[in-house]
C-alpha positions as CSV (number, residue, x, y, z in Angstrom):
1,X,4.1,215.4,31.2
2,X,1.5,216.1,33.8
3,X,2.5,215.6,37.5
4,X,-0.6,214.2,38.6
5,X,-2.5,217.0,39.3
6,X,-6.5,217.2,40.4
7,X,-8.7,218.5,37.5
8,X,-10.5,221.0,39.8
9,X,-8.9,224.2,38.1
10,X,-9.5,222.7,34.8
11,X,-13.1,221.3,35.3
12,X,-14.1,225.0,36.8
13,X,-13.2,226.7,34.2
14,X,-13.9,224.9,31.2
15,X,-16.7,222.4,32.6
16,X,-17.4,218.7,32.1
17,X,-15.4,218.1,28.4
18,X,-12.1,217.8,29.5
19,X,-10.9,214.9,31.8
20,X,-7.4,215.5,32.1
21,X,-5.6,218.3,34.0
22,X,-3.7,220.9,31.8
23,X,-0.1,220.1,31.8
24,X,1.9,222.6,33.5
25,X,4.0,224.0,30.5
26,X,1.3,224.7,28.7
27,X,-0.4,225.9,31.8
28,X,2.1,228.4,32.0
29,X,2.6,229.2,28.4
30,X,-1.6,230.0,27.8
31,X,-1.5,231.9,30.7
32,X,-1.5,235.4,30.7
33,X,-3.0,236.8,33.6
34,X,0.5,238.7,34.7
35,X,-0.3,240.8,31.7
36,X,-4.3,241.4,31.5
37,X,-4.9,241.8,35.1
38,X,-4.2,245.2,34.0
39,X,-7.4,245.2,32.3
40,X,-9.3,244.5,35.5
41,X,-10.7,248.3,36.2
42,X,-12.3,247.6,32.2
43,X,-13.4,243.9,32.9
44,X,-15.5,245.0,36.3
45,X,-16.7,247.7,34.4
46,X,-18.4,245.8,31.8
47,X,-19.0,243.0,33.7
48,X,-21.5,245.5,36.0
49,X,-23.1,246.9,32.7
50,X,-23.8,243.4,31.2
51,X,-25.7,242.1,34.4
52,X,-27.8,245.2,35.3
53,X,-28.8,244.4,31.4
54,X,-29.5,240.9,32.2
55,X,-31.6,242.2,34.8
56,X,-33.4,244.7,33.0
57,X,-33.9,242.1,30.1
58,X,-35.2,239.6,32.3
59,X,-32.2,237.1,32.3
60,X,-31.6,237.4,36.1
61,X,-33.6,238.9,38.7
62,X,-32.8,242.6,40.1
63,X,-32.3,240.9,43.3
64,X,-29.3,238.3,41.4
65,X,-27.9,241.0,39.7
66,X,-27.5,243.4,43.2
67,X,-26.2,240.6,44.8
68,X,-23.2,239.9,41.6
69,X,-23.5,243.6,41.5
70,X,-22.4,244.1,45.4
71,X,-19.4,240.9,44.6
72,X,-18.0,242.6,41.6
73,X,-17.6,245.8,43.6
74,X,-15.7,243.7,46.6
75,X,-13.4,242.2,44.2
76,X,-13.0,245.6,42.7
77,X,-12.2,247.0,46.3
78,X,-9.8,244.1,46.7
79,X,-8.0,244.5,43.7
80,X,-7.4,248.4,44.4
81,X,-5.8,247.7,47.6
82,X,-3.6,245.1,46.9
83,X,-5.4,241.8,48.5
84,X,-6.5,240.1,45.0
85,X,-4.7,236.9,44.7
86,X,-4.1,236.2,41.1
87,X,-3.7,232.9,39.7
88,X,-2.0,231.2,36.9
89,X,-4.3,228.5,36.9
90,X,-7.1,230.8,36.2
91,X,-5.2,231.6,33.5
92,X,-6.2,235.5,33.0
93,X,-7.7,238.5,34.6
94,X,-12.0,237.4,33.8
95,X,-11.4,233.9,35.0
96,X,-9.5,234.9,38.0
97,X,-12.4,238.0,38.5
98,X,-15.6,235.6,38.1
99,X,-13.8,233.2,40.5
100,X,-13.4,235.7,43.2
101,X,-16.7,236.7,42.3
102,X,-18.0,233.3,42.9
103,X,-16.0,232.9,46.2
104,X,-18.1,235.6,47.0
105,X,-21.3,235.3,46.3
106,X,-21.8,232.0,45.5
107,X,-23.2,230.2,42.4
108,X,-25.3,233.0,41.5
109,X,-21.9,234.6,40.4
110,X,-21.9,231.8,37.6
111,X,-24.8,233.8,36.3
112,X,-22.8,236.9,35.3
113,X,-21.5,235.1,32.2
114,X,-25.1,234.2,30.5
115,X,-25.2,235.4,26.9
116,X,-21.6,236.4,26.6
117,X,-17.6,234.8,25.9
118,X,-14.5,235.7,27.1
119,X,-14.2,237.0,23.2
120,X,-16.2,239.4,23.7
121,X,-15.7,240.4,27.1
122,X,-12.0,241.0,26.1
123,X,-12.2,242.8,23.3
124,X,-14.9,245.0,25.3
125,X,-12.2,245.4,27.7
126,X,-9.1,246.4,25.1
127,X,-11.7,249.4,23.5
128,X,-12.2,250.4,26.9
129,X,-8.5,250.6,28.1
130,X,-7.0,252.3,25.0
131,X,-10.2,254.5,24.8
132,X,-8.8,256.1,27.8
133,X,-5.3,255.3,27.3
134,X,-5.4,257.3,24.1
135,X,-7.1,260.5,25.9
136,X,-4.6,260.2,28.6
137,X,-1.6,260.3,26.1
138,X,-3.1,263.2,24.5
139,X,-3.4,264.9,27.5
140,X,0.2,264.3,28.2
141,X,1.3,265.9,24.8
142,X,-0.8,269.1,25.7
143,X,1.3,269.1,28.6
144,X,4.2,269.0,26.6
145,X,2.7,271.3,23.9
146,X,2.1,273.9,27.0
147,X,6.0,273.9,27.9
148,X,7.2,274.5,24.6
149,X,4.6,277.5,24.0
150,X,6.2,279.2,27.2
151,X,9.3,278.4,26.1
152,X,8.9,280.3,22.6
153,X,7.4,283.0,24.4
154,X,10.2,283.7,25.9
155,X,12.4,283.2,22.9
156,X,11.0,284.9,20.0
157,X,13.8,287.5,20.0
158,X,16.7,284.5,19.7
159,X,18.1,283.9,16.2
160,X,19.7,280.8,15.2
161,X,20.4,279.0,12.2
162,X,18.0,276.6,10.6
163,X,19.6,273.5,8.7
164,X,18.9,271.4,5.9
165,X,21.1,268.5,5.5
166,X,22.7,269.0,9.0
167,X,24.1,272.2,7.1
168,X,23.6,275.6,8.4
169,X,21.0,277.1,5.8
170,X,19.1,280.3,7.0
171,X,18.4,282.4,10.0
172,X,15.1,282.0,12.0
173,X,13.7,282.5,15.6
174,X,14.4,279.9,18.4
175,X,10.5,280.1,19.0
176,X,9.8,279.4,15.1
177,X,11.6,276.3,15.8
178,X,10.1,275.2,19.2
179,X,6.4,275.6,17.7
180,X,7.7,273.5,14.7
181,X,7.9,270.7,17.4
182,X,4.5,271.7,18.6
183,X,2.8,271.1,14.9
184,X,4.3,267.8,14.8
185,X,2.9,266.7,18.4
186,X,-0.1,268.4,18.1
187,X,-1.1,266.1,14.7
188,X,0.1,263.1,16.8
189,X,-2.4,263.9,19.7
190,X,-5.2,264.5,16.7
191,X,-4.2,261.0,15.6
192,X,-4.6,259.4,18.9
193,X,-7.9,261.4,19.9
194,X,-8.9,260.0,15.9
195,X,-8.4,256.6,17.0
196,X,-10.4,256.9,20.1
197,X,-13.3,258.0,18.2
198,X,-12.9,255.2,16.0
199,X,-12.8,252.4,18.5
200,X,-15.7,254.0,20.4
201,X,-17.8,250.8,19.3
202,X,-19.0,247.9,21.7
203,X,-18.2,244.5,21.0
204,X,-20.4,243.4,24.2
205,X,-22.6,240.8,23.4
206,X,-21.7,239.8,20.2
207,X,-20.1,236.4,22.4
208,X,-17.8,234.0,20.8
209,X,-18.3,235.2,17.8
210,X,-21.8,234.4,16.6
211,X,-23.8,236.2,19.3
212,X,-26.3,234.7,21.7
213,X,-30.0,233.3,22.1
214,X,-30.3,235.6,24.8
215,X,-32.7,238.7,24.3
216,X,-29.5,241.2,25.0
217,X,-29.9,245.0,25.0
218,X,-26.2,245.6,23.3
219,X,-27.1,249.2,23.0
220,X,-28.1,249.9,26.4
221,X,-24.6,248.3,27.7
222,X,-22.7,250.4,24.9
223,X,-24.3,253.2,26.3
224,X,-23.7,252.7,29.6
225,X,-20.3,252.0,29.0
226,X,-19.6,255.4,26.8
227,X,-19.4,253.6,23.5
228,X,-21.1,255.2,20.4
229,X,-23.2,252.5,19.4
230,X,-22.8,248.8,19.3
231,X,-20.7,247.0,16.8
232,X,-22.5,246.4,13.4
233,X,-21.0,242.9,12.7
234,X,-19.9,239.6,15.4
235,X,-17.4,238.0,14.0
236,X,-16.0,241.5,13.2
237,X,-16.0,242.7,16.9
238,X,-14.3,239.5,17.9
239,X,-12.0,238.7,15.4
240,X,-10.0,242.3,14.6
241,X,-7.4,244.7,16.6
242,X,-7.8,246.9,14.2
243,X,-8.2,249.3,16.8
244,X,-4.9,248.4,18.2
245,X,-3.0,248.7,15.4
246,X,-4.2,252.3,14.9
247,X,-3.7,253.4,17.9
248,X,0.0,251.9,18.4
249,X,0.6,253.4,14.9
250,X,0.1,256.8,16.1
251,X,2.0,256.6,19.2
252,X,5.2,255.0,16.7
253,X,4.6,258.4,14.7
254,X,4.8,260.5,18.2
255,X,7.4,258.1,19.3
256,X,9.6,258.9,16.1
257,X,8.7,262.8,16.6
258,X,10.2,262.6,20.2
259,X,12.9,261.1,19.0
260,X,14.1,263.9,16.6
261,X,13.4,266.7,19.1
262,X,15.7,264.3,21.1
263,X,18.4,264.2,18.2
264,X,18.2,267.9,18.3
265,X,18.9,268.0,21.9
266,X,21.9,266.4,21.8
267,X,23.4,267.9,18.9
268,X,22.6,271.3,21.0
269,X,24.2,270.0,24.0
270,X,27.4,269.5,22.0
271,X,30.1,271.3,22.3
272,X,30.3,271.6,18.7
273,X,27.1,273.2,18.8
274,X,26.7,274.9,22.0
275,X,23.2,275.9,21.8
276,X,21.6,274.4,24.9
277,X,22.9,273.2,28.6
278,X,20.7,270.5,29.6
279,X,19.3,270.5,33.4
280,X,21.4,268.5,35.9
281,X,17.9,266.4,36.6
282,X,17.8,265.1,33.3
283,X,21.7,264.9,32.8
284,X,24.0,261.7,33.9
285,X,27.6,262.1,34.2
286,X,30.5,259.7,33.3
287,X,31.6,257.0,35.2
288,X,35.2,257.3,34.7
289,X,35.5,261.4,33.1
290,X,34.5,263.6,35.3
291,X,33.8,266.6,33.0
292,X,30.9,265.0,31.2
293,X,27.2,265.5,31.3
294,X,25.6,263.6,29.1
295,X,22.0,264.4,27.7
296,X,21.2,260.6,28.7
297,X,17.3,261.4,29.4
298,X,17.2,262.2,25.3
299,X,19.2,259.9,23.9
300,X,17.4,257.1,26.4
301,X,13.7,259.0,24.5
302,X,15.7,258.4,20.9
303,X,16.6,254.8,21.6
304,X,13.3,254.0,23.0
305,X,12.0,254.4,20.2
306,X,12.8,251.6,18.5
307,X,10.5,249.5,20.8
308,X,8.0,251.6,20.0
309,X,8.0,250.7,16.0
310,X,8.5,247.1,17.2
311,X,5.1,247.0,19.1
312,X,3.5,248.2,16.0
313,X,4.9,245.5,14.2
314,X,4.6,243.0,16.7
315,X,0.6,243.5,16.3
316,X,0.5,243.8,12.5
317,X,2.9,240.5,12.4
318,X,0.3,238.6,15.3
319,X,-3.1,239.6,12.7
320,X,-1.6,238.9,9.2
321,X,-2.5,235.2,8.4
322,X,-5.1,235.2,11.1
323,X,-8.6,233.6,10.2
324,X,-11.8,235.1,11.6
325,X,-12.6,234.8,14.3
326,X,-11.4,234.5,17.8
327,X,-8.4,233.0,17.5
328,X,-5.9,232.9,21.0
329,X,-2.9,234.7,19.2
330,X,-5.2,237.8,20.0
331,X,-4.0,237.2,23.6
332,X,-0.6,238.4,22.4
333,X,-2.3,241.6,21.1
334,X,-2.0,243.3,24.9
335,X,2.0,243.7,25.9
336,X,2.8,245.2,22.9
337,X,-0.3,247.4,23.7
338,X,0.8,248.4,27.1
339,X,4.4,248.8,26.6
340,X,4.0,251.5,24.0
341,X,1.4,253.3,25.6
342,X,4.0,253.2,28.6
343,X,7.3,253.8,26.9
344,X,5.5,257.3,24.6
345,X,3.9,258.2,28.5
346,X,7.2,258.2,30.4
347,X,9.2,259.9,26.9
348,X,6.7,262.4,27.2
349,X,6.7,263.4,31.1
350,X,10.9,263.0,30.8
351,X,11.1,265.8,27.4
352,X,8.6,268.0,29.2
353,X,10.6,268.3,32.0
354,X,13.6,268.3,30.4
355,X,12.5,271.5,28.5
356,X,11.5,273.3,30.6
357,X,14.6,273.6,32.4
358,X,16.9,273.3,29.9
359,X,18.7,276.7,29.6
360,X,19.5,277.5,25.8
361,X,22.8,279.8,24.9
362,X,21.7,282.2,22.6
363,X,25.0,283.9,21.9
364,X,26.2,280.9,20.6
365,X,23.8,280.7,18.6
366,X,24.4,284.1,17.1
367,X,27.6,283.1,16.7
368,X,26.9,280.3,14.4
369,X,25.2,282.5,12.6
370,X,28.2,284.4,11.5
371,X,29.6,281.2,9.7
372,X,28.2,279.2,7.0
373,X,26.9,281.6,4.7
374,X,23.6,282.2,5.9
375,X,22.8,285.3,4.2
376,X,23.9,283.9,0.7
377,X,19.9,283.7,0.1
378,X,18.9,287.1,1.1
379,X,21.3,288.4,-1.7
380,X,20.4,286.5,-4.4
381,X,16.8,287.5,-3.0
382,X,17.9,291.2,-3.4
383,X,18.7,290.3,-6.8
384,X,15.8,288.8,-7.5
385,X,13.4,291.6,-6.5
386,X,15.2,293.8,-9.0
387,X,15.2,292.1,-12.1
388,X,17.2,289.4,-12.1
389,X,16.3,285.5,-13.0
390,X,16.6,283.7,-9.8
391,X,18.9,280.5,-11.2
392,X,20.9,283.7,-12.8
393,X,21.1,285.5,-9.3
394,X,21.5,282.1,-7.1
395,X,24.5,281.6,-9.8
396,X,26.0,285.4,-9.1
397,X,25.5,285.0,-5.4
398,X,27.7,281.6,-5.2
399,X,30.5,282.7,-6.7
400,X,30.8,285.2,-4.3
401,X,30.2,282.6,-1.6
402,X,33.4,281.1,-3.2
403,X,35.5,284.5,-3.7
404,X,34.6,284.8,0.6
405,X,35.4,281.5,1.3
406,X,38.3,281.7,0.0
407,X,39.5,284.7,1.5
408,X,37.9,283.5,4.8
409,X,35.8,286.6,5.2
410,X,31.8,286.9,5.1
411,X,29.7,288.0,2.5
412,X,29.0,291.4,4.4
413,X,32.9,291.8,4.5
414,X,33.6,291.6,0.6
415,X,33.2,295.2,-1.4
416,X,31.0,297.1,-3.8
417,X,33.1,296.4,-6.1
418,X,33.7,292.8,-5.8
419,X,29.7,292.6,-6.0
420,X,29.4,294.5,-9.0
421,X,32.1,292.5,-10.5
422,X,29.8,289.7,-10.5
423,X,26.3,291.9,-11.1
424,X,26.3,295.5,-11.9
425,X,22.7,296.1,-10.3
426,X,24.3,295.6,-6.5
427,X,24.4,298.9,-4.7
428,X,25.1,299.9,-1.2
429,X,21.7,299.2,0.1
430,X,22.8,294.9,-0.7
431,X,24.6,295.0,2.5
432,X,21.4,296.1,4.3
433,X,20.0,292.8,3.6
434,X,22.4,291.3,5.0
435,X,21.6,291.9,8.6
436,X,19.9,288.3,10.1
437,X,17.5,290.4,12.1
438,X,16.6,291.7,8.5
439,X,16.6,288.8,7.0
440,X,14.1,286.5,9.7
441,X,11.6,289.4,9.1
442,X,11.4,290.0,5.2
443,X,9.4,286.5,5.3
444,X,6.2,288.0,7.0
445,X,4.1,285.4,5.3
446,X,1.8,282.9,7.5
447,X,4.2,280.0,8.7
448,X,7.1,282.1,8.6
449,X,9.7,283.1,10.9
450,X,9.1,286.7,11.2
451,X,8.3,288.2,14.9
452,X,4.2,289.1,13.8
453,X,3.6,286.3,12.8
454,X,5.7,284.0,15.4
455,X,3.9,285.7,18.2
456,X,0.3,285.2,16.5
457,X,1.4,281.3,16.1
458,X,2.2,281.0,19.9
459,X,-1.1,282.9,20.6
460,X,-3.1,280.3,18.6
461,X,-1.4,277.6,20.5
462,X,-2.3,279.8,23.6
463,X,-6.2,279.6,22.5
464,X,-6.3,275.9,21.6
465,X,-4.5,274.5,24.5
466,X,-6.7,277.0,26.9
467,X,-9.5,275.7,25.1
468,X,-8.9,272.2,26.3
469,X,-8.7,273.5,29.4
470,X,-4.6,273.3,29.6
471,X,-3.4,276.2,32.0
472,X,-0.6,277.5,31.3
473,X,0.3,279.7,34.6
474,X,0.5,275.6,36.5
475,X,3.9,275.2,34.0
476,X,7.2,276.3,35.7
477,X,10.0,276.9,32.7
478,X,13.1,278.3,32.7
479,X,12.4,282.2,31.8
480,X,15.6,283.6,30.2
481,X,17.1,282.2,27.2
């Protein structure tokens, strides 16, 4: 199946064991330099930490390893601008960066590559790109975190109903809900920042997979990359994405917790609902109904989703049945990598915005909390405090909820003495409990919805986010509710 091809490409990259050229399917199917180029910030990097090493061991002079040193920054230079050339049949991003690096420097550039693989060059290169890559996505959920915090600032005074089921259930403040979103972000940044610190290990040096014969300093190049310490075990740093797995797992988690602040925004947008008008920048309309605006931007974040979870599985699926070490279905480990690193980046950076323009209705959202029943709780709470057995008081209080129902009135609207039909202990002060406003602040306990304690939650997010350095006056939000 070859066409006759030269073994040049071949030769220079594997050396003298193979006569025959590569075909050029399977040229084309190995080759996966359109992905991992992406690595080639991380792959300089290291490579400039393993030959000042070399150098410092004695493995190369200094003046070899200033000369590689000076070629790997060129190729650096020419990669930021644009003027790399990348090849297929260099197959991926260290072949095609040593073989610039050669061009440039000549055969002393062959020296860069004593007492290390392509194994564990890449897997150097993967700790060092999600390293960062999970700092950066943490970064982007304080930003996000920092939006909602101004946003239930300026909230705390809005009631709506909370649901269970879909069902309207009990009052509590707008903000109470927008800093539930912020708990649930907030552990998925710990969980990336968690992985980041556990992948802080270097794999340089450990080679194919049994190390070398060369006298390597693996701890000064961890160090001088920012790792922790070098890996404990070869085969180990080779042979697992471990790493990977953890890290994609907790950007599935914060893809999942996007989605249902997503959900939520377009049940609000609703007309059913009615509790949030979504900013025209984040809005599409319909190509054939002109009175639409649909919340596209979070049902787009919903959907996404899905490809999240599927990168998750697609690593844990590529691992499974793999042998140690090394084996090349690791190259598969990196666009599953990347694209959820990129699709949880761009949800994030669409919700913020979206948030922070998005102007919620707060009168309908009183409103809807004049149906449903809302207060049914706070009365058999009255009842409670005075005596009564809760399943005996939750028993009074829904037949009541019936007896309304039925006459399509509310609970505040039926009398004394329908009350005491059902319990003689109700009195006049019942209906006082009633009142939402009431109701949000009897549960003044720590995680509850009552102003105090809403206002001390959004100050604590204050402190954390200000302690990582997150400033709060560079947000513009939407002020009024």
């Amino acid at each position: 199946m070859t066409d006759g091809k030269t073994n040049e490409s071949k030769q220079a990259t594997w050396g003298g064991r193979f006569e025959e050229a590569m075909d050029d399917v399977a040229l084309r199917y190995s080759a996966s330099v359109d992905v991992d180029k992406r690595l080639a910030e991380q792959d300089i990097a290291g490579s400039l930490a393993h030959v000042q090493m070399l150098a410092d061991v004695g493995v190369v002079t200094q003046d070899e390893a200033g000369r590689i040193r000076k070629g790997l920054e060129t190729v650096r230079e020419r990669i930021r601008t644009g003027a790399m050339e990348w090849s297929d049949d260099r197959e991926d991003v260290h072949m095609n960066v040593e073989s610039a690096l050669v061009e440039e420097v000549g055969d002393v550039g062959g020296k860069l590559h004593t007492g290390r693989s392509r194994n564990d060059q890449v897997a150097t290169d993967m700790r060092l790109w999600t390293r960062e890559a999970c700092r950066a996505s943490a970064a982007r959920i304080d930003r996000f975190l920092a939006v909602l915090a101004l946003r239930a600032e300026h909230t705390v005074d809005v009631l709506l109903p909370g649901y269970t089921h879909l069902q309207r259930a009990q009052p509590v403040r707008l903000a109470h809900h927008l800093l539930a979103w912020t708990e649930m972000l907030d552990r998925d940044r710990g969980r990336l920042l968690d992985a980041a610190t556990r992948m802080n290990e270097s794999p340089l040096g450990c080679a194919a997979l049994a190390s070398t014969t060369f006298p390597l300093d693996r701890a000064q190049t961890a160090t001088t990359l920012g790792f922790d310490r070098p890996m404990r075990n070869s085969l180990d740093a080779v042979g697992d994405r471990d790493f990977l797995v953890e890290a994609v797992s907790a950007l599935a988690c914060c893809a999942v917790h996007l989605s249902r602040i997503a959900e939520e925004l377009v049940l609000w947008s609703t007309q059913e609902f009615g509790f949030v008008v979504m900013s025209d920048a984040f809005t599409t309309g319909s190509s054939i109904m002109p009175q639409k605006k649909n919340p596209d931007m979070a049902e787009l974040a919903r959907g996404k989703t899905g490809r999240v979870i599927g990168d998750l599985v697609n690593l844990l699926v590529t691992l499974k049945g793999l042998p140690l070490a090394y084996n090349r279905d690791l190259q598969e480990d990196k666009a599953p990598v990347f694209d959820a690193f990129d699709t949880v980046d761009d949800t994030l950076e669409v919700l913020t915005g979206a948030l922070a323009h998005a102007a919620f209705q707060p009168a309908k959202m009183q409103a809807a909390l004049r149906e449903g029943f809302l207060d049914a709780t706070e009365l058999a709470d009255w009842l409670a405090a005075r005596g009564v057995p809760f399943r005996d008081a939750h028993h009074v209080v829904g037949h009541l909820v019936a007896k309304a129902h039925a006459t399509g009135r509310t609970l505040g609207e039926l009398t004394l003495d329908e009350l005491r039909e059902q319990n003689e202990r109700f009195d006049e002060s019942a209906f006082a409990a009633l009142d939402m406003e009431t109701a949000v602040e009897r549960r003044d306990l720590p995680g509850g919805p009552a102003r105090g304690r809403v206002r001390a939650a959004i100050a604590e997010l204050r402190e954390r986010l200000g302690a990582r350095g997150v400033d709060l006056t560079a947000f513009d939000v939407r002020e009024e509710p």
